[in-house]
TIKOLDREN-615771 format. One line per field, with one value per residue (C-alpha): residue in one letter; chain; x, y, z. Coordinates in Angstrom, 2 decimals. Layout:
r A|...
c A|...
c1 X|...
c2 Y|...
c3 Z|...
END
This chain:
r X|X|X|X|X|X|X|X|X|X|X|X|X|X|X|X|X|X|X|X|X|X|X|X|X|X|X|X|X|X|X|X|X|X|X|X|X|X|X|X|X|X|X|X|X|X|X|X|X|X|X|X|X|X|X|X|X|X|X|X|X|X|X|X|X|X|X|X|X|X|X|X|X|X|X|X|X|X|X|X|X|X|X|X|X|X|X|X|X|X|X|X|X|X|X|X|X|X|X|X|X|X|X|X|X|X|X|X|X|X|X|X|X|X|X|X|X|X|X|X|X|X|X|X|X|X|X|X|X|X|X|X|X|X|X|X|X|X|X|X|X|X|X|X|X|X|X|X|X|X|X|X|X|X|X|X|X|X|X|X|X|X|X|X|X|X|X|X|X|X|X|X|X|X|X|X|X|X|X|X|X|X|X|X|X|X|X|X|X|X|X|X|X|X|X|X|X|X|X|X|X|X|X|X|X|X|X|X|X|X|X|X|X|X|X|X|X|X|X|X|X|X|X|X|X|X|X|X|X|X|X|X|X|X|X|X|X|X|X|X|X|X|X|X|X|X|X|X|X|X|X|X|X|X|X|X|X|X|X|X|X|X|X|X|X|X|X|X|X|X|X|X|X|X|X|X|X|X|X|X|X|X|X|X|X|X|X|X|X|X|X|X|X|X|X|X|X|X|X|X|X|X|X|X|X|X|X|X|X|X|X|X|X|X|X|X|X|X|X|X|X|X|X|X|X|X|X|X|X|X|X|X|X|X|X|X|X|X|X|X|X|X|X|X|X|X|X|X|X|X|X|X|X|X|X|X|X|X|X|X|X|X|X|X|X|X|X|X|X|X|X|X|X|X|X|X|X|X|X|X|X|X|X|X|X|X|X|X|X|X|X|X|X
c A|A|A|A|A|A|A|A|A|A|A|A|A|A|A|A|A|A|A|A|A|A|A|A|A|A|A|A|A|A|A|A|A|A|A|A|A|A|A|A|A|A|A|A|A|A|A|A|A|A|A|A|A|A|A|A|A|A|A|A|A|A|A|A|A|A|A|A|A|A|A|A|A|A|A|A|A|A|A|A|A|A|A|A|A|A|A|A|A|A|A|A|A|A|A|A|A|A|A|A|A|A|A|A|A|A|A|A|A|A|A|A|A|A|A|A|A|A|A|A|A|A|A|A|A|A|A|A|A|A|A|A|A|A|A|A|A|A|A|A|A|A|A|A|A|A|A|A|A|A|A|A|A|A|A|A|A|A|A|A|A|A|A|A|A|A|A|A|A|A|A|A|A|A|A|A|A|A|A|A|A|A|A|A|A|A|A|A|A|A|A|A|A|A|A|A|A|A|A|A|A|A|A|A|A|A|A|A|A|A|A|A|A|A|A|A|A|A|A|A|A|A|A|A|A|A|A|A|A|A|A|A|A|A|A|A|A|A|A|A|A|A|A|A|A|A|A|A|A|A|A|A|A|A|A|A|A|A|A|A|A|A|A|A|A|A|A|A|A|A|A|A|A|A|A|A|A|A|A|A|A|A|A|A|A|A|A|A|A|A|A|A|A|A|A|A|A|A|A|A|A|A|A|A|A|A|A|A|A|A|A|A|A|A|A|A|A|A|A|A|A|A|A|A|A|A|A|A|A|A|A|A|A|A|A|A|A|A|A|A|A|A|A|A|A|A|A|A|A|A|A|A|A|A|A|A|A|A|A|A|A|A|A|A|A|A|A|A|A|A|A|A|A|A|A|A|A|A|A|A|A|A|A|A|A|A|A|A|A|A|A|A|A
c1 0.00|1.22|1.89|2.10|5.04|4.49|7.94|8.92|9.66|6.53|4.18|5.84|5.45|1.64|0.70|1.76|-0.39|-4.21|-6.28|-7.15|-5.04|-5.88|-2.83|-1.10|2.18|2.81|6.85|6.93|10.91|12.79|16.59|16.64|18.64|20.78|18.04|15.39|15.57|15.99|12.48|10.58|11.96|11.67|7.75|7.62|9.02|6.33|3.85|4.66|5.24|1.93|0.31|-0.77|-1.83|-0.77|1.20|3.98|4.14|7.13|6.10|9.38|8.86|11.50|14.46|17.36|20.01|17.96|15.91|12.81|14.79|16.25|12.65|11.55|14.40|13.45|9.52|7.85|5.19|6.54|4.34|5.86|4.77|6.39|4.77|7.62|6.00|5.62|1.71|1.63|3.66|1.39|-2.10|-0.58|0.17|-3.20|-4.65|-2.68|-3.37|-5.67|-5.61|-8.44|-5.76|-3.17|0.07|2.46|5.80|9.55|11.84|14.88|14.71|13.82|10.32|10.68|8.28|8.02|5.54|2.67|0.65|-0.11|-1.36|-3.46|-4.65|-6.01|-7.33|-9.33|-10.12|-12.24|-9.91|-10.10|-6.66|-3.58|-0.76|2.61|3.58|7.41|8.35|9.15|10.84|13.45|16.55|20.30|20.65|17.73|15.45|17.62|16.84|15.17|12.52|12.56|11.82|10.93|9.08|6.79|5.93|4.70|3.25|1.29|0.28|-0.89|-3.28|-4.68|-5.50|-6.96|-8.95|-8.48|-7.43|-6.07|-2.82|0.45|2.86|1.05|3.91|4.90|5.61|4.65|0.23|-2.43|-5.67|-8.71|-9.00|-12.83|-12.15|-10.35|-13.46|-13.99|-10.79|-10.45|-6.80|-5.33|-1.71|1.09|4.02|5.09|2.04|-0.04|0.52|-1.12|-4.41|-5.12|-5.14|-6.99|-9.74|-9.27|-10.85|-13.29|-15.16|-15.14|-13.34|-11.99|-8.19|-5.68|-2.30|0.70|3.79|6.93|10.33|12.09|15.56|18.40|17.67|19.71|20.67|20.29|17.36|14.96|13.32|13.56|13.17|12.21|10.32|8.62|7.81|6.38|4.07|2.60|1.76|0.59|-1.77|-2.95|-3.92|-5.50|-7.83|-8.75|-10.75|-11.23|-7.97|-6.78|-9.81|-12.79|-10.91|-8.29|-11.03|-13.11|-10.23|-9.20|-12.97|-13.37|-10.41|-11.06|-15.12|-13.29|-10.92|-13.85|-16.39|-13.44|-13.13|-16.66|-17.23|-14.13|-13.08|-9.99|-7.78|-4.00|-3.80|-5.36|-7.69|-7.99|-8.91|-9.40|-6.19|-7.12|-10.74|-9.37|-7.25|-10.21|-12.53|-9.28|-9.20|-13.34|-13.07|-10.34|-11.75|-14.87|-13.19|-11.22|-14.83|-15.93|-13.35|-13.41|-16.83|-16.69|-13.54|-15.49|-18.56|-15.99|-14.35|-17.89|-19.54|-16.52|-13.92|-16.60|-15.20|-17.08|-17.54|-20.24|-19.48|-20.15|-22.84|-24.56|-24.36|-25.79|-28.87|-29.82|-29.11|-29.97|-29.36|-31.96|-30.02|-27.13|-28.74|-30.95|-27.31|-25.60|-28.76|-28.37|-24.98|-25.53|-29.16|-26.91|-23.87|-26.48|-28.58|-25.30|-24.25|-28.10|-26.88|-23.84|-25.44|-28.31|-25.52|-23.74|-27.52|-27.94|-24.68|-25.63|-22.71|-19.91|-17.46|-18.03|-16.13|-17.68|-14.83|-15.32|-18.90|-18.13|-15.39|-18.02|-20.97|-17.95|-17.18|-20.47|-20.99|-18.44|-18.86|-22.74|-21.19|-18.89|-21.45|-24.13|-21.75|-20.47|-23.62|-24.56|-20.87|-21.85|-25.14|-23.85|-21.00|-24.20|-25.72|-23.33|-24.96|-26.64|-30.22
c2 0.00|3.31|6.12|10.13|11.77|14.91|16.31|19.27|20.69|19.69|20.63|24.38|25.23|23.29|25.83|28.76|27.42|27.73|25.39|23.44|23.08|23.74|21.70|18.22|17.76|14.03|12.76|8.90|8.57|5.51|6.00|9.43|11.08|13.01|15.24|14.83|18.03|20.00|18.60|19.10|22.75|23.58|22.37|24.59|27.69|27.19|27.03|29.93|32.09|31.28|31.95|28.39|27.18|23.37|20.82|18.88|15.31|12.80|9.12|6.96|3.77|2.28|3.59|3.04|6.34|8.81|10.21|10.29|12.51|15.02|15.34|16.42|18.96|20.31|21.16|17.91|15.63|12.29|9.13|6.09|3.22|-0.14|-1.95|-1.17|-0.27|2.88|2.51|1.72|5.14|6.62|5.12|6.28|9.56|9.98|8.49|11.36|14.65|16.99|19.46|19.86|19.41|16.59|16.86|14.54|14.58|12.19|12.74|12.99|16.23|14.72|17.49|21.11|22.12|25.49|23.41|22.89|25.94|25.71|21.94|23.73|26.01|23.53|21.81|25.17|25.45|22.19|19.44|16.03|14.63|16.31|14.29|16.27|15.76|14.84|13.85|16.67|18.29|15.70|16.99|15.21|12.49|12.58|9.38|6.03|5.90|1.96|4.10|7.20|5.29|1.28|1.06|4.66|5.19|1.37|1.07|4.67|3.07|-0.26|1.88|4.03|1.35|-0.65|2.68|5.51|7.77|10.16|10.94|11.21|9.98|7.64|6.93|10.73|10.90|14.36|14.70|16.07|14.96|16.54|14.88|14.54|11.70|9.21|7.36|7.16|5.92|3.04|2.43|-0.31|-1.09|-1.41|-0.99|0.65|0.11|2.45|4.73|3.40|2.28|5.73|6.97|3.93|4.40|7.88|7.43|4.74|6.83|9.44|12.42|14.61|14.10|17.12|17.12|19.79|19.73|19.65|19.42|15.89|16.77|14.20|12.82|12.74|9.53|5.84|4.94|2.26|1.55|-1.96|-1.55|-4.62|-5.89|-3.11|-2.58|-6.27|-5.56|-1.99|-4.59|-7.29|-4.71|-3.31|-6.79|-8.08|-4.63|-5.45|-8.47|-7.54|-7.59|-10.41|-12.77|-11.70|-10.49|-13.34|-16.13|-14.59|-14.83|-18.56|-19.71|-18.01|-19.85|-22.72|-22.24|-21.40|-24.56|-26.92|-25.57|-25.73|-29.31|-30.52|-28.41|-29.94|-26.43|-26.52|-23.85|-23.33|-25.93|-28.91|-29.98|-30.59|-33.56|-35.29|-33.96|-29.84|-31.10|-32.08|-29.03|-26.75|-28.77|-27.99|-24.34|-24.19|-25.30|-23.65|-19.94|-21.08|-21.23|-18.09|-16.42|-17.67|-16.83|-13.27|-13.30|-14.57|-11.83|-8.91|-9.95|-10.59|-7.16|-5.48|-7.22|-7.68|-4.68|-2.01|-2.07|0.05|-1.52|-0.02|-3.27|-5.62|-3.78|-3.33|-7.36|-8.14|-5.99|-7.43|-11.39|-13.59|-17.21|-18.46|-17.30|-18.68|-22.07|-22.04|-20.88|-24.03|-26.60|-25.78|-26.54|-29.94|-30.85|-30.44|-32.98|-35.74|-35.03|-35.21|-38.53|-40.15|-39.67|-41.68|-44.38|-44.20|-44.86|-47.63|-49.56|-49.05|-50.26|-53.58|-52.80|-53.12|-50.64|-46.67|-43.90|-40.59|-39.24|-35.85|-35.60|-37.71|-35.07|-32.15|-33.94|-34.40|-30.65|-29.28|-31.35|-29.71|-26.29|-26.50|-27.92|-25.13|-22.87|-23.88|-24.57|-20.70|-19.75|-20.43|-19.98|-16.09|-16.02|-17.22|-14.33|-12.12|-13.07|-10.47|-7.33|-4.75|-4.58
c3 0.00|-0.77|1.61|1.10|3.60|4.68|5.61|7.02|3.89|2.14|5.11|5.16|1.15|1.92|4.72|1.92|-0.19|-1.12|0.46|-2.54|-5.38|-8.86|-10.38|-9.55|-10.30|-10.16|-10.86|-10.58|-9.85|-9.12|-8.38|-10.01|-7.38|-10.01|-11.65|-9.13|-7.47|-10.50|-11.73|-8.89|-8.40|-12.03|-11.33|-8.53|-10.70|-13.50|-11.27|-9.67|-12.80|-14.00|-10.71|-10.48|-7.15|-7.12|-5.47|-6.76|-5.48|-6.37|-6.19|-4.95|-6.21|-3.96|-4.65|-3.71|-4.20|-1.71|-4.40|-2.05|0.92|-1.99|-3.52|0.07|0.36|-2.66|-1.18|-3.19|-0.99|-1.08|-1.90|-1.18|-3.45|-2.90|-5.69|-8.86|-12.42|-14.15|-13.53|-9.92|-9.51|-10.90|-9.69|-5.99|-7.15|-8.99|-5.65|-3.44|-5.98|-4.91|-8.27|-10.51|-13.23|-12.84|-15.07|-15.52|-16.23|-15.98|-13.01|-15.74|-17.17|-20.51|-20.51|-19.87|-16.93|-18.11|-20.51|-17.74|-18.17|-21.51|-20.68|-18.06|-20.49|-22.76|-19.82|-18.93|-22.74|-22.29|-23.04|-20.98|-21.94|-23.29|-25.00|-25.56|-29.20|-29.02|-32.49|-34.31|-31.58|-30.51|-29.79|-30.56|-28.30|-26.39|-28.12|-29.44|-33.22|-32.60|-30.05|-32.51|-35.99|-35.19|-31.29|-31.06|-34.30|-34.77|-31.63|-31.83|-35.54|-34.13|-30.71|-34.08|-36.43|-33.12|-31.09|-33.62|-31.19|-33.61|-31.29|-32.80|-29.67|-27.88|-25.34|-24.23|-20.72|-20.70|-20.45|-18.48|-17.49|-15.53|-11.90|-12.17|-15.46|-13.66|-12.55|-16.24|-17.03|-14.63|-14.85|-13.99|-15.25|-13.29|-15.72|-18.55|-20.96|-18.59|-21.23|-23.73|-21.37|-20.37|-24.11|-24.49|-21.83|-22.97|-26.41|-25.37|-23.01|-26.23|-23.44|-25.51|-26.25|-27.43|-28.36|-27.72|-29.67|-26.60|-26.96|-25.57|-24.11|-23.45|-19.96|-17.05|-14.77|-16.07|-18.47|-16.80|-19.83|-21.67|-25.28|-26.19|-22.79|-22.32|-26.05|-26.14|-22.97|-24.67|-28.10|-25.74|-24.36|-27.38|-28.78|-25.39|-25.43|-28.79|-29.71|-32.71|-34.50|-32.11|-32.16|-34.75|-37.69|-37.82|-37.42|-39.86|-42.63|-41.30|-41.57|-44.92|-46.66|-45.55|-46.70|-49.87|-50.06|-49.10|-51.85|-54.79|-53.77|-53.90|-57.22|-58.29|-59.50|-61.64|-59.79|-60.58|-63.27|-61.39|-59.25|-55.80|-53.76|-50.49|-48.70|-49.37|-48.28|-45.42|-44.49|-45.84|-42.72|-40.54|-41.45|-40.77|-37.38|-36.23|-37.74|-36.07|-32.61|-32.68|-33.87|-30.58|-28.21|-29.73|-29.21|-25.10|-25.02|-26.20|-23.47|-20.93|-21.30|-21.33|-18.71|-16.11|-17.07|-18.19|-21.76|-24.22|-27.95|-30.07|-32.52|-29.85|-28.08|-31.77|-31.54|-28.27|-28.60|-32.26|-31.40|-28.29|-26.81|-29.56|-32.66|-31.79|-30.88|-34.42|-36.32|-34.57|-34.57|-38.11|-39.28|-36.76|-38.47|-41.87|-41.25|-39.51|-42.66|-44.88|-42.50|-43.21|-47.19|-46.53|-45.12|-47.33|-50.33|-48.17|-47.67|-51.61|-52.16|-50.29|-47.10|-49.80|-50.13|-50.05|-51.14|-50.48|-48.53|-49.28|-47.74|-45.16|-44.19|-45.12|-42.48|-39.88|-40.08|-40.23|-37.10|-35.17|-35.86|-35.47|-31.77|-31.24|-32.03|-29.79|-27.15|-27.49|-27.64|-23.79|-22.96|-23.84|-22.38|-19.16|-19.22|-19.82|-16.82|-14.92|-17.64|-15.27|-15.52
END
């Protein structure tokens, strides 16, 4: 559990302060004892020269070089969080603000401070979420060409293409949020892909989501980030937020060649020179069940993440209002009432042929497949109506 210490030097800037703040300033900062004092007085100055009325509070996530003492000699309230990750810093600093506006910013010098008032004023211009804009403004030195040209801009691409968000620098340290949205929001990430979730939740809730071109200056003390770890848990979040592109969409194009495949068989369609046989029918079947079952976990992902994580997806909501438990169970008694029907042909032939020897392989492999999908699908079907048992009424 975190803590917030009040030391002497926090409590005596506090009592010169207003009451109530009007602006957070919230530093997560793990072993940053070279630059930490500089950021947290450099906060201080811009507030001041704007006439702000804040707080700046450092979150020591357990470090190790007195970071958290030299942040208190420097006027910062200290919140102690335990729990390492970029995220947990940063849920017990959002936690501890008391601002109407919360900005936040690196311990390591990387974001000029002198920057926070015009967040604030886009804040007091209506804005819900600012993003600083780093990436025309980087300066020599400051971002490793694999983070500059390869990780953000692919990464930003990928959170577009998935929640449109429209933002440009997805992963900029440097952002600002009204106090009063983080009910909204409902973050939860604990490390380094907090970034993208709140830009995430951000656009999902439809708040309204600006962006301010920054500079990004070389930073100061020993970089904590892991370019490819931390890379690999911002994609891994991205695809696990979006059933879509990880479930629906990919099962959809498996189930749809192999639809394809199994109806050039039994046409016997010459394709590429030759035609195609038993084996292909039988991959074609493969291909059909398998797309079927991705189709359904998508589906049981999207009602999991709207009934248990209050995940907003016009798609799937769009879904759930048009089809029940009984369309699902017709769709699936369907494709099963077509393979026994298919199965009572093949053993209608085999009678005819007095119990002698058959060789309809490629419907036998057709009723065997229509079987099993018409089973997945009715299966699914009250696998998703049970998950829907937790919808509110």
């Amino acid at each position: 559990m975190s803590t917030v210490q009040q030391t002497p030097a926090a409590r005596r800037i506090e009592h010169a302060l207003p009451r109530r703040a009007e602006v957070s300033v919230v530093i997560p900062c793990l072993n940053e004892a070279e630059s930490i004092e500089a950021c947290v007085r450099a906060a201080w100055k811009a507030l001041a020269d704007a006439a702000l009325a804040g707080e700046v509070i450092v979150v020591d996530n357990g470090s190790e070089d007195g970071s958290a003492e030299l942040a208190d000699a420097a006027g910062a309230h200290v919140v102690r969080e335990p729990r390492r990750g970029y995220g947990s810093a940063y849920l017990a600093g959002f936690g501890a603000a008391q601002g109407e506006y919360i900005v936040m910013a690196d311990a390591d010098l990387t974001y000029d401070f002198n920057e926070i008032p015009r967040f604030v004023e886009q804040l007091r211009d209506g804005g819900e979420l600012v993003v600083g804009d780093r990436m025309d403004n980087i300066q020599p030195g400051a971002m490793p060409w694999l983070h500059r040209y390869v990780g953000n801009p692919i990464l930003t691409g990928v959170l577009n293409l998935f929640f449109r968000t429209g933002v440009n620098d997805a992963h900029c340290g440097m952002r600002a949020l009204r106090r009063e949205v983080l009910p909204a929001l409902e973050l939860r990430s604990t490390g380094m892909e907090f970034a993208s979730e709140m830009v995430i939740r951000a656009s999902k809730a439809n708040l309204e989501i600006r962006q301010l071109p920054i500079e990004y200056h070389p930073r100061g003390g020993e970089s904590k980030l892991s370019s490819f770890r931390d890379g690999w848990r911002h994609l891994r979040f991205l695809l696990v937020h979006s059933p879509t592109y990880l479930f629906i969409l990919p099962g959809l194009a498996i189930a749809g060649v192999g639809t394809l495949i199994v109806l050039t068989v039994l046409t016997q369609l010459d394709l590429l020179g030759r035609t195609w046989d038993l084996h292909s029918m039988i991959g074609g079947a493969l291909l059909m069940i398998v797309g079927t079952q991705i189709l359904a976990l998508g589906l049981c992902a999207h009602a999991y993440g709207t009934y248990f994580m209050s995940e907003k997806d016009a798609w799937f909501d769009r879904m759930r209002a048009r089809f029940r438990l009984e369309h699902g169970l017709l769709l699936g008694g369907g494709f099963i009432l077509a393979g026994v029907v298919l199965a009572g042909v093949i053993a209608g032939i085999w009678i005819d042929r007095g119990f002698g020897q058959l060789s309809e392989e490629r419907l036998a492999v057709l009723a065997a497949t229509l079987l099993v999908v018409g089973l997945q699908i009715f299966f699914s079907s009250f696998l998703l109506s049970i998950l829907g048992l937790r919808r509110p009424r």
